[in-house]
C-alpha positions as CSV (number, residue, x, y, z in Angstrom):
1,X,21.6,9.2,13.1
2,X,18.3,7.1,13.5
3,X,18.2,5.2,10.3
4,X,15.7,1.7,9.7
5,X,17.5,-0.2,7.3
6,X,15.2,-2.4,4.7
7,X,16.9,-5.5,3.3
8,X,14.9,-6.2,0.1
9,X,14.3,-8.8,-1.9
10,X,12.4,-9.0,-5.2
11,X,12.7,-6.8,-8.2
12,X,14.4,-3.5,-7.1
13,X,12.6,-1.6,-9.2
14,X,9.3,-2.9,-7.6
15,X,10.9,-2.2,-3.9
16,X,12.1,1.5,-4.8
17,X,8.6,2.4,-6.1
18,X,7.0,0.9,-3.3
19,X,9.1,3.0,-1.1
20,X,8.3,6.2,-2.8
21,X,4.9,5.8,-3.1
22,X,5.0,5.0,0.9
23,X,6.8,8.5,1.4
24,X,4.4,10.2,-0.9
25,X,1.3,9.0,0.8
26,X,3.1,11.1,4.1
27,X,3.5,14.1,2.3
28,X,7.1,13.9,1.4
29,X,8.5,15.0,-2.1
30,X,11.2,12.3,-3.4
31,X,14.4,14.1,-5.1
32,X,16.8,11.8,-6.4
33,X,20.5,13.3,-5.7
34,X,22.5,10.3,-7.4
35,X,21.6,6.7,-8.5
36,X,22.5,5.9,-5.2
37,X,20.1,7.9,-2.5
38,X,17.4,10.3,-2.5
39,X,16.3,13.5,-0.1
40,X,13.2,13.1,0.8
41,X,11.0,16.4,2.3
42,X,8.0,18.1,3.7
43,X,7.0,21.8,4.6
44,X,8.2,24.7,3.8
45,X,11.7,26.0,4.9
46,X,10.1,29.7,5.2
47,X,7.3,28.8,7.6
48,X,9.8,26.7,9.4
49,X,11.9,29.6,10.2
50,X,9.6,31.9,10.7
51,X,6.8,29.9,12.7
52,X,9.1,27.1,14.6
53,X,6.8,24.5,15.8
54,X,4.0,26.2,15.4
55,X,3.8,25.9,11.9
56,X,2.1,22.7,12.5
57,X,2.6,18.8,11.3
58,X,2.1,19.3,8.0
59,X,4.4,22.5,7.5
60,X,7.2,22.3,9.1
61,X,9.9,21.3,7.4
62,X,11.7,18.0,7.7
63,X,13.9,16.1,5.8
64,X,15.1,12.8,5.6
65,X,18.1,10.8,3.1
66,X,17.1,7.1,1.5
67,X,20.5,5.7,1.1
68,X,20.8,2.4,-1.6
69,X,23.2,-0.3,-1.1
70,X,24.2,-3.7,-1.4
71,X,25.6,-5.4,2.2
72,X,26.8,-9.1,1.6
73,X,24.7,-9.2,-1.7
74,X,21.6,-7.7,-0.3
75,X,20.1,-4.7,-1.7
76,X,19.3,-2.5,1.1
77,X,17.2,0.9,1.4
78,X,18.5,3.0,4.5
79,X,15.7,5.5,5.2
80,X,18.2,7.9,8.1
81,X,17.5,10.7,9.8
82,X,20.2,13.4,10.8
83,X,20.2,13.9,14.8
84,X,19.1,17.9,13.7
85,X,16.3,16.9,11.7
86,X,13.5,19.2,12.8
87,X,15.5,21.8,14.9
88,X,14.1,24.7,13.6
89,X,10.9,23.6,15.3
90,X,13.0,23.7,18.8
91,X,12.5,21.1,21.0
92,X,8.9,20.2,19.7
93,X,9.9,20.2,16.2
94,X,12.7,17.8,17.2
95,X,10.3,15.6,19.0
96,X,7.7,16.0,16.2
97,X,10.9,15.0,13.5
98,X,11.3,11.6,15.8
99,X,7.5,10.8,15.6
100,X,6.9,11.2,11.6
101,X,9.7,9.4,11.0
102,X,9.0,6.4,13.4
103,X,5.2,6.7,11.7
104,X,6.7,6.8,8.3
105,X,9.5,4.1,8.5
106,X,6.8,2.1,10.3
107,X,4.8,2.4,7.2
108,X,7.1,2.0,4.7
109,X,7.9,-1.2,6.1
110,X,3.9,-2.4,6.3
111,X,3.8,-1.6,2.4
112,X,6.9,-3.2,1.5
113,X,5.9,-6.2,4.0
114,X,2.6,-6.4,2.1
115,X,3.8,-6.6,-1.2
116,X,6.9,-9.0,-0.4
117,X,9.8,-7.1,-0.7
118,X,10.7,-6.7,2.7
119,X,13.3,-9.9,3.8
120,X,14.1,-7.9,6.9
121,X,14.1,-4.5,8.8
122,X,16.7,-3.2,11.2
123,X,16.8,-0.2,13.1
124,X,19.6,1.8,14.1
125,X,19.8,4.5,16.9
């Protein structure tokens, strides 16, 4: 699972609003499962299936998980993605899956950077 891991610091309410306004400004819908994580998505599940790839950036659909957690006392937000996020899509969809969410974890780091909640990021495979 590609996952980039945010170690925050600050208020947590601050950093977990900053994050979800960061996935919102990509398109993607936040739905909180428990207190601890969130699925976070984009597209449509129908076009997906019936288009592949071809139902473009913007519609196909992907999904992603925002785990929360605390590692040695740190709060940390681990924005993963499944190693069959985007198959639907076929190869391109996969390839397009590893793209939006280098560009969105890329960004969600800038914003959280920006408004000092970030203490450090750290990617995993």
């Amino acid at each position: 699972m590609a996952s980039a891991d945010y170690f925050l610091q600050g208020s947590p309410d601050d950093a977990r609003a900053a994050l979800s306004a960061a996935l919102a400004e990509h398109g993607f819908t936040v739905t909180s499962q428990t207190p601890t994580g969130w699925v976070v998505a984009r597209g449509s599940r129908a076009m997906t299936l019936w288009l592949g790839a071809l139902a473009g950036r913007s519609r196909q659909r992907l999904e992603y998980r925002v785990d929360f957690f605390d590692h040695e006392g740190a709060p940390v937000a681990r924005f993963g993605r499944d190693s069959g996020a985007g198959v639907l899509g076929g190869a391109i969809g996969i390839a397009r899956s590893n793209s939006v969410f280098t560009e969105v974890s890329d960004a969600v780091a800038a914003r959280l950077t920006q408004q000092g909640l970030l203490a450090q990021l750290v990617r995993g495979a």
